[in-house]
MARNUTOR-767244 format. One line per 2 residues: number of its first residue (from 1); their letters; for each residue x, y, z of N, C-alpha, C. Coordinates in steps of 0.02 Angstrom, whole numbers, padded with zeros to 5 digits, always signed. Example, Ala and Ser with C-alpha at 12.3 -4.5 7.8 and 13.67 -1.06 7.14 Angstrom:
! residues 2
1> AS> +00660 -00284 +00390 +00615 -00225 +00390 +00660 -00165 +00390; +00642 -00112 +00354 +00684 -00053 +00357 +00645 +00002 +00394
! end
This chain:
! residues 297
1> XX> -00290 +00512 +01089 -00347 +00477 +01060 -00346 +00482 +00983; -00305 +00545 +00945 -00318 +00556 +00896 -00262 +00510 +00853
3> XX> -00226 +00480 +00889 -00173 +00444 +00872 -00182 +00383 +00848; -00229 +00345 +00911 -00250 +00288 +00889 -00318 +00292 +00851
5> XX> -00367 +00325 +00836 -00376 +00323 +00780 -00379 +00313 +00710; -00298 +00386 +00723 -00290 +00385 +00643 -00267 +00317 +00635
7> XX> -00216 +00252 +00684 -00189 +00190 +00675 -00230 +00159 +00660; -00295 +00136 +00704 -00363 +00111 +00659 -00373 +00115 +00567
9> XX> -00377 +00178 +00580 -00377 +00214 +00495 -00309 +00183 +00467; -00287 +00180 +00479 -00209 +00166 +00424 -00227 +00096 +00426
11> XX> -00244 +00033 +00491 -00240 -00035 +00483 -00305 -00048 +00439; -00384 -00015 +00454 -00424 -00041 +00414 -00407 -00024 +00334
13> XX> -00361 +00016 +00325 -00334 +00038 +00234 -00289 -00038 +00235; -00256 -00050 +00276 -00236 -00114 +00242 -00242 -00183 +00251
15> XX> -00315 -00170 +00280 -00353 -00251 +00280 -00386 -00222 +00219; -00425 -00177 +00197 -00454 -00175 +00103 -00392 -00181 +00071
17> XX> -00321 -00152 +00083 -00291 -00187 +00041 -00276 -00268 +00031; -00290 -00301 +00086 -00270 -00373 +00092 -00346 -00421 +00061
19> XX> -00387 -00381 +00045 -00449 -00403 +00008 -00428 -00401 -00083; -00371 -00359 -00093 -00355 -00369 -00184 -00338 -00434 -00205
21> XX> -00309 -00489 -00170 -00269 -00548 -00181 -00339 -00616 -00186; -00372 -00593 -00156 -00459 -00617 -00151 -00497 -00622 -00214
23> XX> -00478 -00564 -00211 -00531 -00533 -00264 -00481 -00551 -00346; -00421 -00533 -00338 -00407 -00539 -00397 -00407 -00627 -00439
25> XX> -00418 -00660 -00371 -00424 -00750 -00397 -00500 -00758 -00399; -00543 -00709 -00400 -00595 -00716 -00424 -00610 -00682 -00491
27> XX> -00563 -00637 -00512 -00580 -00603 -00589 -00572 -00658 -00630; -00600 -00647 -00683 -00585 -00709 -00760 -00504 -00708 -00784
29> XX> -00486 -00755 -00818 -00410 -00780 -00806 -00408 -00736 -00855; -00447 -00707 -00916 -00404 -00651 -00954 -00374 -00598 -00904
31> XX> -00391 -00594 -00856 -00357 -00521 -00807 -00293 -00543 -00808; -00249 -00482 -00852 -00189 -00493 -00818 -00169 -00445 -00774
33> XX> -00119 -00473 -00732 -00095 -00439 -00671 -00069 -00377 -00663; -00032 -00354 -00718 -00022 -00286 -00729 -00076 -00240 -00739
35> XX> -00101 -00271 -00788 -00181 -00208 -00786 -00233 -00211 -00748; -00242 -00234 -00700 -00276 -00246 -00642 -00260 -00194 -00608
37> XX> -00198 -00192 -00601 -00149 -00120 -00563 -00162 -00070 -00599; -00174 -00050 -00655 -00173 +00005 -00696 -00254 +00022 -00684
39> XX> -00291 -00036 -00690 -00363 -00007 -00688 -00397 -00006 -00615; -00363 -00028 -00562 -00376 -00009 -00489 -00369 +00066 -00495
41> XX> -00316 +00077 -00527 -00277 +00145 -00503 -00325 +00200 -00537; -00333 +00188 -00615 -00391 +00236 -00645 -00469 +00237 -00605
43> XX> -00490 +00196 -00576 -00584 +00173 -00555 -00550 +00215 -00481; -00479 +00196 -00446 -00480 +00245 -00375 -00467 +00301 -00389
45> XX> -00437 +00350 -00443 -00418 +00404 -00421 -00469 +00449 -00470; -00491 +00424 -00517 -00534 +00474 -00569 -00613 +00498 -00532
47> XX> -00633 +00440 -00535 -00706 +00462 -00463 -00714 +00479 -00439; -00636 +00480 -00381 -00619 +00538 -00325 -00622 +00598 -00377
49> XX> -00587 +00605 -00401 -00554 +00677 -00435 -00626 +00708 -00458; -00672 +00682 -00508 -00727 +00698 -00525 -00773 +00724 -00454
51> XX> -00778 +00686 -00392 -00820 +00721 -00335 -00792 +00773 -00320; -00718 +00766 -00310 -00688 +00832 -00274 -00713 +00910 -00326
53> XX> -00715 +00912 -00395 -00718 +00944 -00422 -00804 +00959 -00428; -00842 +00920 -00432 -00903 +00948 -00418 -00924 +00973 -00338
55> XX> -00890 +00945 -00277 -00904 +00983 -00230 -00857 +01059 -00206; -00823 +01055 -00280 -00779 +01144 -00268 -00719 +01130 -00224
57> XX> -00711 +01071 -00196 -00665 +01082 -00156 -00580 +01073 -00155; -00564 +01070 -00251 -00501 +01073 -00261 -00475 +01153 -00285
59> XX> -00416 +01144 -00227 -00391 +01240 -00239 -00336 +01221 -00246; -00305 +01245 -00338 -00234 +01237 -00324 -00198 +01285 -00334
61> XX> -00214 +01350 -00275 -00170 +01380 -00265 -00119 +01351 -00220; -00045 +01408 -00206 +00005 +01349 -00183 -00016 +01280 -00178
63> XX> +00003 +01249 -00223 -00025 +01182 -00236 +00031 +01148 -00237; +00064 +01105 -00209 +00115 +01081 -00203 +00145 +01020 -00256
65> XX> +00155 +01063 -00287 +00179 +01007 -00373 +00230 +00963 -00346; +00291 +00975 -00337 +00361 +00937 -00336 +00318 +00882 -00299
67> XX> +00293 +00878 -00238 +00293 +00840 -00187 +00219 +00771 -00222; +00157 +00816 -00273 +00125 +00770 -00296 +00136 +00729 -00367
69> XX> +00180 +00774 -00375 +00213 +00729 -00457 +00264 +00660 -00417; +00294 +00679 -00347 +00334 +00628 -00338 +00308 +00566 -00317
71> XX> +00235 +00563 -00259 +00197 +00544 -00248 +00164 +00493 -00301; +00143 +00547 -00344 +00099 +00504 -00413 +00140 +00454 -00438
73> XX> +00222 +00473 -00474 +00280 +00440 -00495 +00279 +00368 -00446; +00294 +00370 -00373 +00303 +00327 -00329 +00240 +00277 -00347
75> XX> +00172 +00309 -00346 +00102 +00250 -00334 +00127 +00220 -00392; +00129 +00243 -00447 +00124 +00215 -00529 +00184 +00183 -00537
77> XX> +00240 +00173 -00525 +00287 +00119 -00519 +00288 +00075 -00468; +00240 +00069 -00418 +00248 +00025 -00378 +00203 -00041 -00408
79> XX> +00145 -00023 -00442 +00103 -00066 -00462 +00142 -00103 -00526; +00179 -00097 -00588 +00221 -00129 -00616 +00270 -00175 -00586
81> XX> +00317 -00120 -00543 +00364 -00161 -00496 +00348 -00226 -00469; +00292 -00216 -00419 +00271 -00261 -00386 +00243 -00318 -00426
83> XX> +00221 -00297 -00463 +00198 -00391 -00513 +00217 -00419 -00538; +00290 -00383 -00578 +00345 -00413 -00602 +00368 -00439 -00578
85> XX> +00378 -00422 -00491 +00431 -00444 -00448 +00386 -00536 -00412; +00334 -00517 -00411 +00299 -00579 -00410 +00284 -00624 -00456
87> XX> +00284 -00599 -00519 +00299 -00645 -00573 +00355 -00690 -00598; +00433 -00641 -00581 +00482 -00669 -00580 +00502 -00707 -00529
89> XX> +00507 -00694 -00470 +00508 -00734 -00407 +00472 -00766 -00382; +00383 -00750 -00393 +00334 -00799 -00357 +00305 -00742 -00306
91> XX> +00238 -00773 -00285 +00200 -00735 -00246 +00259 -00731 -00182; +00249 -00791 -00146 +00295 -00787 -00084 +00344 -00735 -00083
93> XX> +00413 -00732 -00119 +00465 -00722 -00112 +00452 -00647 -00131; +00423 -00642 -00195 +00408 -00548 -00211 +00362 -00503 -00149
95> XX> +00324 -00564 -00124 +00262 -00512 -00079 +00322 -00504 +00001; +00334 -00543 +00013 +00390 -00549 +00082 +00448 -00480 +00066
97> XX> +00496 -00484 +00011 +00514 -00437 -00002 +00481 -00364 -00014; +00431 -00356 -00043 +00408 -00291 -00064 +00383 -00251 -00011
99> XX> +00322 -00291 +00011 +00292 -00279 +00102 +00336 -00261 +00160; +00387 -00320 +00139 +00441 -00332 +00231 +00494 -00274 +00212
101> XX> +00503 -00236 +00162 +00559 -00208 +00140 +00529 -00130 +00167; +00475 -00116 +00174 +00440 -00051 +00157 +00452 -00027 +00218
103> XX> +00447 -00049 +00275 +00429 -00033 +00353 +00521 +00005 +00336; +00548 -00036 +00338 +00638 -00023 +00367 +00660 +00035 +00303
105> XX> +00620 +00030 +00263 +00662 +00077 +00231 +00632 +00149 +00222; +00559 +00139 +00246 +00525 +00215 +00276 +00548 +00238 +00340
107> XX> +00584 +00196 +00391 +00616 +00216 +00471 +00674 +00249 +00442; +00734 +00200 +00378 +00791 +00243 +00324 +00755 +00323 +00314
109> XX> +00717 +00316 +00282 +00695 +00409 +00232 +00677 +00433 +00301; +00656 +00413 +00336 +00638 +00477 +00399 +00688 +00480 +00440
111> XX> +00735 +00443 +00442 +00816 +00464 +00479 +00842 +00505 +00441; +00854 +00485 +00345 +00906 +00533 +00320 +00873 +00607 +00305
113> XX> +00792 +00596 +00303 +00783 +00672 +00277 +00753 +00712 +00351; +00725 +00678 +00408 +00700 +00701 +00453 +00741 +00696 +00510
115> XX> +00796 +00680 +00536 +00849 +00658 +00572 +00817 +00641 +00613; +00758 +00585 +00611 +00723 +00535 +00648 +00725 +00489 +00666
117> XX> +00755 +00464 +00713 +00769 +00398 +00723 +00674 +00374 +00765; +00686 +00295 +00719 +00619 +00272 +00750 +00628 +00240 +00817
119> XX> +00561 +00255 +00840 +00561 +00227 +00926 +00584 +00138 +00944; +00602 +00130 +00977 +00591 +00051 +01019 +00541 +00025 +00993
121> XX> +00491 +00046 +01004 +00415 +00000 +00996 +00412 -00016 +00926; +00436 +00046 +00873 +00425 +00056 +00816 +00478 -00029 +00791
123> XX> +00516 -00011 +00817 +00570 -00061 +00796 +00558 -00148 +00827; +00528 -00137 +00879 +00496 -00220 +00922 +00432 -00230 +00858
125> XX> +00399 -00199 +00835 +00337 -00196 +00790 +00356 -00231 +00743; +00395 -00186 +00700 +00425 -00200 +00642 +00455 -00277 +00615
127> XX> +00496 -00267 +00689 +00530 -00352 +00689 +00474 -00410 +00683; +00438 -00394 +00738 +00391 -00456 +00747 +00355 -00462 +00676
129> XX> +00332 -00391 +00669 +00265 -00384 +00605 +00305 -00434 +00544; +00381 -00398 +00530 +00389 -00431 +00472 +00421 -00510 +00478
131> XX> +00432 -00515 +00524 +00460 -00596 +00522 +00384 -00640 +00540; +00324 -00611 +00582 +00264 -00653 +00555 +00237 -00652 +00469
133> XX> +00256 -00597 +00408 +00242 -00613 +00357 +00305 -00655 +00347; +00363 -00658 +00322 +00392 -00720 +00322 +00366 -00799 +00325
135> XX> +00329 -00795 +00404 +00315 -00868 +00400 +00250 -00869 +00386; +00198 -00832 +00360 +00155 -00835 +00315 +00166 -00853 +00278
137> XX> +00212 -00851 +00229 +00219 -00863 +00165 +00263 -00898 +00165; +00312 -00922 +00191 +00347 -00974 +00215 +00339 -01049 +00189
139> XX> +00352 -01071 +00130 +00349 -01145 +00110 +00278 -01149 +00075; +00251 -01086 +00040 +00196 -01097 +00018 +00220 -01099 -00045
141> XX> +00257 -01098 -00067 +00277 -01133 -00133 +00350 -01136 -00134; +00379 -01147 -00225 +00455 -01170 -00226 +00484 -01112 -00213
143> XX> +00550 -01097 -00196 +00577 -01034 -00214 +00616 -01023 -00275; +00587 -00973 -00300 +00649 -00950 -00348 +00679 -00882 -00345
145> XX> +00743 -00887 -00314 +00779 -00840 -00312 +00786 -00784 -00384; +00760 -00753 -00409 +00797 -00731 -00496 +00820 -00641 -00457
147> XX> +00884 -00632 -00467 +00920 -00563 -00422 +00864 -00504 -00460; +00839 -00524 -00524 +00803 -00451 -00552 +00746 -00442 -00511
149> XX> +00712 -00520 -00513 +00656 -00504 -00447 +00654 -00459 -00389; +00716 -00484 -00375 +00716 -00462 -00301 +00735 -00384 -00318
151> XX> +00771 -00362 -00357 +00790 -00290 -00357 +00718 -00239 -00354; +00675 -00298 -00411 +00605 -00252 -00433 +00543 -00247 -00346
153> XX> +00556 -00304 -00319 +00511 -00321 -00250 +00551 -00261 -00226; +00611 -00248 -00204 +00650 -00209 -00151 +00608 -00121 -00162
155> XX> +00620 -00136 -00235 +00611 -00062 -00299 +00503 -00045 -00273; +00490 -00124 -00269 +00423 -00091 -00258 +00398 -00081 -00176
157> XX> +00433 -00111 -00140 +00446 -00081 -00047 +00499 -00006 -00057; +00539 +00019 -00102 +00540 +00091 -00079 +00488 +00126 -00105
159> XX> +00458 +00132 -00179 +00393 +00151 -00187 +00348 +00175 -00133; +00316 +00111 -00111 +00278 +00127 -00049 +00307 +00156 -00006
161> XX> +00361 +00163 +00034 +00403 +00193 +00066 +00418 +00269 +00043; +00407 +00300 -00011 +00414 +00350 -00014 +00358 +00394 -00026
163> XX> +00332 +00352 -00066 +00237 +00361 -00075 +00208 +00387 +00002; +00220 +00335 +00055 +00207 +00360 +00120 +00231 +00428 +00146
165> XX> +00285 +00423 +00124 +00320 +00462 +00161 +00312 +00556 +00131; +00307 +00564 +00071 +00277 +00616 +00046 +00204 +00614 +00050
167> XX> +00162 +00590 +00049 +00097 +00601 +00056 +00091 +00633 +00118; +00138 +00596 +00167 +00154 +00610 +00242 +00137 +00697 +00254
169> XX> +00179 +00727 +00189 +00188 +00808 +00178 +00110 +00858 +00137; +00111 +00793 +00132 +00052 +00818 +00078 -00024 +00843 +00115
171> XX> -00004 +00782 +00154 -00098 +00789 +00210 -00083 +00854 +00242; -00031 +00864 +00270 -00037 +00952 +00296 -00019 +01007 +00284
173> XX> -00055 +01006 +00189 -00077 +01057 +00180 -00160 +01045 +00159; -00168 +01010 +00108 -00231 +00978 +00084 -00279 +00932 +00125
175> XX> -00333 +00930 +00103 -00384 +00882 +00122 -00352 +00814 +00113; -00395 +00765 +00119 -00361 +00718 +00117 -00379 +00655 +00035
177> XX> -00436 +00686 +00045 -00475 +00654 +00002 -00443 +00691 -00055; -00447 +00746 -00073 -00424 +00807 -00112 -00333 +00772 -00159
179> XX> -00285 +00743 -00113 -00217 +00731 -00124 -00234 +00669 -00154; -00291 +00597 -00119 -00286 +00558 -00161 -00325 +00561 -00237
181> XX> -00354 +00593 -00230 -00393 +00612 -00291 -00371 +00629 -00350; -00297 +00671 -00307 -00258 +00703 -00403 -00203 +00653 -00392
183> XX> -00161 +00646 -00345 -00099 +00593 -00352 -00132 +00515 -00381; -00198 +00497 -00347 -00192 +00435 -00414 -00235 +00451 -00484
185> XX> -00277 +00504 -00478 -00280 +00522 -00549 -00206 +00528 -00600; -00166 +00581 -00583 -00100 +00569 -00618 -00072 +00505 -00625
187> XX> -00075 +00445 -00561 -00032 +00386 -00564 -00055 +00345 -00622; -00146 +00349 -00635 -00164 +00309 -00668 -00165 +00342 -00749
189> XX> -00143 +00407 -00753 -00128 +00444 -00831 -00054 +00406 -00849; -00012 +00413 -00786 +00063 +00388 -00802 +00064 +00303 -00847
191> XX> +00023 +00271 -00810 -00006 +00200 -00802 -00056 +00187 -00871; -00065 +00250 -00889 -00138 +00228 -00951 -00098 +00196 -01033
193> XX> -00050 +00194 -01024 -00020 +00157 -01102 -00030 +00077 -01081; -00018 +00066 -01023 -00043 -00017 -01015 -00114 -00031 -01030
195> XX> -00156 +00002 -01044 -00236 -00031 -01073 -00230 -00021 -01125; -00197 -00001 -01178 -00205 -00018 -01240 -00151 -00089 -01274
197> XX> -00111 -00116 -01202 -00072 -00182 -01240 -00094 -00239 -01226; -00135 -00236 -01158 -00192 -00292 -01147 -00257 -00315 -01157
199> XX> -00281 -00339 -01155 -00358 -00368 -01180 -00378 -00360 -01102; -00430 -00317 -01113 -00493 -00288 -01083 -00543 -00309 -01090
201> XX> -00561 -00345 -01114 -00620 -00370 -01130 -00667 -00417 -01056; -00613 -00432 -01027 -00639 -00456 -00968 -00679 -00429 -00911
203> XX> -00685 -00339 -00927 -00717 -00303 -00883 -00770 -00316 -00901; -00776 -00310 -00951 -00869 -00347 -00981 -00929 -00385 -00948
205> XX> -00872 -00445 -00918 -00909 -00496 -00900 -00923 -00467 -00807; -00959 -00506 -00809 -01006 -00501 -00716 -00954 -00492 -00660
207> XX> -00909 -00534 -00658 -00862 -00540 -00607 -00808 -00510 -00622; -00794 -00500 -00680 -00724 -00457 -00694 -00751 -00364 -00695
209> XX> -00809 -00362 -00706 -00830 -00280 -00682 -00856 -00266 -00592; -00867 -00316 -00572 -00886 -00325 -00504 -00809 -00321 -00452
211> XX> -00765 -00351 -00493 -00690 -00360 -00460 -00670 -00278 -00475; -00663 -00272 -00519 -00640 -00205 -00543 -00663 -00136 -00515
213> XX> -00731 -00151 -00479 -00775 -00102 -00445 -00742 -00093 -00374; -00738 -00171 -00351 -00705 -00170 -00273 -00619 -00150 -00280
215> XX> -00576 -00157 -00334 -00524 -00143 -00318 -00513 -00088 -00311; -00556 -00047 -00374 -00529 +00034 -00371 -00575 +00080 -00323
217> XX> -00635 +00043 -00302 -00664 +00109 -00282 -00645 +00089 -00192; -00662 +00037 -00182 -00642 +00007 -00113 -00584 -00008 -00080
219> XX> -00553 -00048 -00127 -00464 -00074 -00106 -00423 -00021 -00138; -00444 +00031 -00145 -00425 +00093 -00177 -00416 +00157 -00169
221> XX> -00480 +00177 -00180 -00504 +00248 -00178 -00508 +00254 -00097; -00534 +00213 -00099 -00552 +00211 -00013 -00510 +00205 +00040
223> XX> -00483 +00155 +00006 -00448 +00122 +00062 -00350 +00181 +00092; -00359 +00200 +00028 -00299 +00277 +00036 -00315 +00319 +00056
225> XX> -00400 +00344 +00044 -00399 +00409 +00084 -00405 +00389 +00167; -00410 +00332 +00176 -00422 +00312 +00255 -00335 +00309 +00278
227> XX> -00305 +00279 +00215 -00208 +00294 +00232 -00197 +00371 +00252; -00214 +00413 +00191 -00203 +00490 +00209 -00227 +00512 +00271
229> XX> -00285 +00494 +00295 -00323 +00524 +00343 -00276 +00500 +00407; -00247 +00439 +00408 -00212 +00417 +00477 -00130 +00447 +00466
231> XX> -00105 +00473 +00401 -00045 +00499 +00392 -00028 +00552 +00433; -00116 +00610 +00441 -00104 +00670 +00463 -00067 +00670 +00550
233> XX> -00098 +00602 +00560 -00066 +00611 +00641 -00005 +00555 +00657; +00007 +00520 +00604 +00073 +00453 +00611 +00118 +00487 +00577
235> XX> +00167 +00462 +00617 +00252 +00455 +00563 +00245 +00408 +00511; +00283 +00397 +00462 +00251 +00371 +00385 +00289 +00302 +00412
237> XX> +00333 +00314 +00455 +00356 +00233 +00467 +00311 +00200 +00495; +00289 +00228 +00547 +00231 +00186 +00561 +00175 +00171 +00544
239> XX> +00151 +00222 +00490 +00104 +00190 +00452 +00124 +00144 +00393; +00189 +00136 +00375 +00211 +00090 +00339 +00209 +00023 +00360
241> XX> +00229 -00009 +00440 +00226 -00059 +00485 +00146 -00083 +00484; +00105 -00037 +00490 +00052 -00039 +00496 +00016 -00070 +00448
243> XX> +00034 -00075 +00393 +00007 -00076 +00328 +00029 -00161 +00308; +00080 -00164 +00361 +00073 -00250 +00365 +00020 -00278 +00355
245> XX> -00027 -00255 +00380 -00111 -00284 +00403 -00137 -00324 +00345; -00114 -00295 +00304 -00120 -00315 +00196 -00103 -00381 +00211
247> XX> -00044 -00423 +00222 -00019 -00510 +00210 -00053 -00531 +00238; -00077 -00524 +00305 -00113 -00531 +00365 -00182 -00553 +00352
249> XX> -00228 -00508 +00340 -00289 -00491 +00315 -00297 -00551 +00227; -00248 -00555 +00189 -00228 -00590 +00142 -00237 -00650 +00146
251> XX> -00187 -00683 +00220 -00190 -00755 +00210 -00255 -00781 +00261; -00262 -00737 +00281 -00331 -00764 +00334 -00415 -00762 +00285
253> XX> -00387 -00723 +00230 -00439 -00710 +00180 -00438 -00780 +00138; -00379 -00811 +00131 -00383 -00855 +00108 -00384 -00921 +00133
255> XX> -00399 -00917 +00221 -00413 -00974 +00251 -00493 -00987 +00246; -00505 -00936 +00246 -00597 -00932 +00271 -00621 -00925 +00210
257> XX> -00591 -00885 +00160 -00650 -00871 +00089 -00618 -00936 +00027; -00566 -00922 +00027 -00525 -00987 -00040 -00525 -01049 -00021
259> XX> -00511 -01075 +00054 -00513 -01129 +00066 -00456 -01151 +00060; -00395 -01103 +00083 -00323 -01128 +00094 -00317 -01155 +00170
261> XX> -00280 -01201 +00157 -00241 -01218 +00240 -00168 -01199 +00242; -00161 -01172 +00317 -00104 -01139 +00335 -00072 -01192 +00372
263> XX> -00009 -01195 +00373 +00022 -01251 +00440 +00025 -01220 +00499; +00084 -01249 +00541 +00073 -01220 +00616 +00122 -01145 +00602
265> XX> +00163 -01157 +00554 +00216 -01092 +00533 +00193 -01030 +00550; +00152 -01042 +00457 +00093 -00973 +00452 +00051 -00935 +00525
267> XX> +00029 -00986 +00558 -00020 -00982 +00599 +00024 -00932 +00668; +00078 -00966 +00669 +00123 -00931 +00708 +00147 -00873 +00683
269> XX> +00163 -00874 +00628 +00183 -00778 +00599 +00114 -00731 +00604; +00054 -00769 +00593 -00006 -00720 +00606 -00007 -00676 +00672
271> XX> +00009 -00738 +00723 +00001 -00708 +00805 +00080 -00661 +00799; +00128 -00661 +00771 +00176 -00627 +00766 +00149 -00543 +00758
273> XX> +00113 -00545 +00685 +00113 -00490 +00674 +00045 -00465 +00709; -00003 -00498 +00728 -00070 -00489 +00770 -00036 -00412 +00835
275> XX> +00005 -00472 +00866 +00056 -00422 +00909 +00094 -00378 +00901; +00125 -00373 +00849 +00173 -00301 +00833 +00119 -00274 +00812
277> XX> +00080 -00265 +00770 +00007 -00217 +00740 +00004 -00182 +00816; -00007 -00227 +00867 -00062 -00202 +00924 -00006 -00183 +00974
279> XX> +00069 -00180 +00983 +00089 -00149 +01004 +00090 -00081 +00956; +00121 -00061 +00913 +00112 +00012 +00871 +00063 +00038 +00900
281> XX> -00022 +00008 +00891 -00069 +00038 +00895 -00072 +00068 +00973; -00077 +00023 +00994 -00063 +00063 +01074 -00012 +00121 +01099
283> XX> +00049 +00122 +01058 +00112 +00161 +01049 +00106 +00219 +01024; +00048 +00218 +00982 +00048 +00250 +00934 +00074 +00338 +00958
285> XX> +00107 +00368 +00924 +00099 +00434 +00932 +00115 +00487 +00889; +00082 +00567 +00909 +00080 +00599 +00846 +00159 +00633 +00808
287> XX> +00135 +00629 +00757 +00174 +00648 +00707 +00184 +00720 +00703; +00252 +00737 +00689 +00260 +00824 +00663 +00244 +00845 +00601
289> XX> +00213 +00857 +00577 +00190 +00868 +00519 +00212 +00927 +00486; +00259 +00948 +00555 +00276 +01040 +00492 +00350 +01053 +00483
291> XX> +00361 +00972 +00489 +00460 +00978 +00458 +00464 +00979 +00386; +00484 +01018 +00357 +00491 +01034 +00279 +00500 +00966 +00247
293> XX> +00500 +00966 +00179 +00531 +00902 +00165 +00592 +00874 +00154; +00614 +00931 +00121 +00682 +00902 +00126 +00741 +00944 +00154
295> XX> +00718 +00933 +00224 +00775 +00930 +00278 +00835 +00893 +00292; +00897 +00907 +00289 +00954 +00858 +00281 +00965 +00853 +00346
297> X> +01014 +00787 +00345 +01028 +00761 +00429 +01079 +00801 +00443
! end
């Protein structure tokens, strides 16, 4: 029971993440896309960090540095990566890569460092999940192939992929709330030279402080410690698969709230990944949580 749960918890973290793409075509066009990422990351992790510390409940004795500096490193280059990689290539082609790349190459890190091979289901999931984002995004615009793109999309699917996968280590020792609190406080210190090269000025206004509220404290703060909380009992691959829910949640956000139309493609990759989501979830099962980290195969 505690399994599917925590899968609940990991899918509702990435339907708030599939609410940023919403929200960010509602901020004022001064938002640029990079600092959007920088100031999600400061509004999610500083707030946290500030409660944890007035309710006493950060102890950093054995406090596990290596594993949250790598963590922090991973969040804070994924948010650059990733917008570049959509800038240079296009929404389609960067989000398909970055997303579809993350699942297969978190099942990779938990084979080479956990000598884990992922289950059947894990792998029927995966397939389906990521070939329904594919035809989501599938002919929704031109393609442009540019190889740096794609290196930076690939660069921002191991990110998340490793981000998962150490946090994975992280929830059993710490709270949960506690790990996201200092790993994106640090991500967003790493991240803080990007607000002084952009114009800010757009937080000012009504909708660009209203956007800025929901990314970091909701599609954020929130929406990770509900990731951490489902980490403690999933393998990070499968909460990586899981986290599909983001394109998903994305383009259906933009059938009903933007007023996009999907063809029969899209519509068919939805029920794709509808089904791999809900096989995992049913599949779901617990995680070992007390294999060191870096265990060689």
């Amino acid at each position: 029971m505690q399994e599917k749960l925590a899968a609940f918890m990991v899918l509702l973290a990435a339907i708030l993440w599939g609410t940023t793409g919403t929200a960010q075509a509602l901020a004022p066009e001064a938002a640029h896309s990079v600092v959007i990422g920088a100031v999600r990351l400061a509004l999610g992790g500083i707030p946290l960090f500030m409660i944890v510390l007035l309710l006493g409940k950060l102890n950093l004795s054995h406090w596990p540095v290596k594993e949250t500096l790598l963590a922090s490193l991973c969040m804070a280059s994924y948010q650059p990566l990733f917008f570049s990689a959509v800038t240079m290539t296009g929404v389609a082609i960067g989000t398909v890569i970055a997303i579809g790349s993350a699942p297969i190459l978190s099942g990779m890190i938990e084979w080479v460092f956990l000598n884990k091979s992922p289950s059947k289901v894990w792998w029927y999931s995966t397939v389906l999940s990521v070939m329904g984002c594919i035809m989501i995004f599938v002919n929704k615009e031109s393609m442009n192939v540019d190889p740096y793109g794609i290196v930076m999309a690939l660069g921002a699917g191991l990110s998340f992929a490793c981000y998962t996968f150490v946090s994975g280590k992280l929830v059993g020792k710490h709270p949960p709330i506690v790990i996201v609190a200092v790993v994106f406080s640090i991500s967003a210190v790493i991240l803080s030279p990007l607000l002084f090269l952009y114009d800010l000025s757009w937080i000012k206004e009504g909708n660009g402080f209203a956007v800025s509220l929901h990314l970091g404290i909701v599609a954020t703060g929130f929406a990770y410690f509900l990731f951490a909380k489902g980490l403690i009992h999933l393998p990070s691959s499968t909460a990586v698969t899981l986290a599909l829910g983001e394109p998903l949640t994305a383009a259906l956000l933009g059938v009903f709230l933007i007023g996009e139309h999907l063809a029969l493609t899209p519509w068919i990759g939805i029920g794709f990944m509808l089904v791999g989501i809900g096989m995992l979830i049913l599949n779901s099962e617990d995680r070992n949580i007390e294999t060191d980290f870096f265990v060689s195969k």
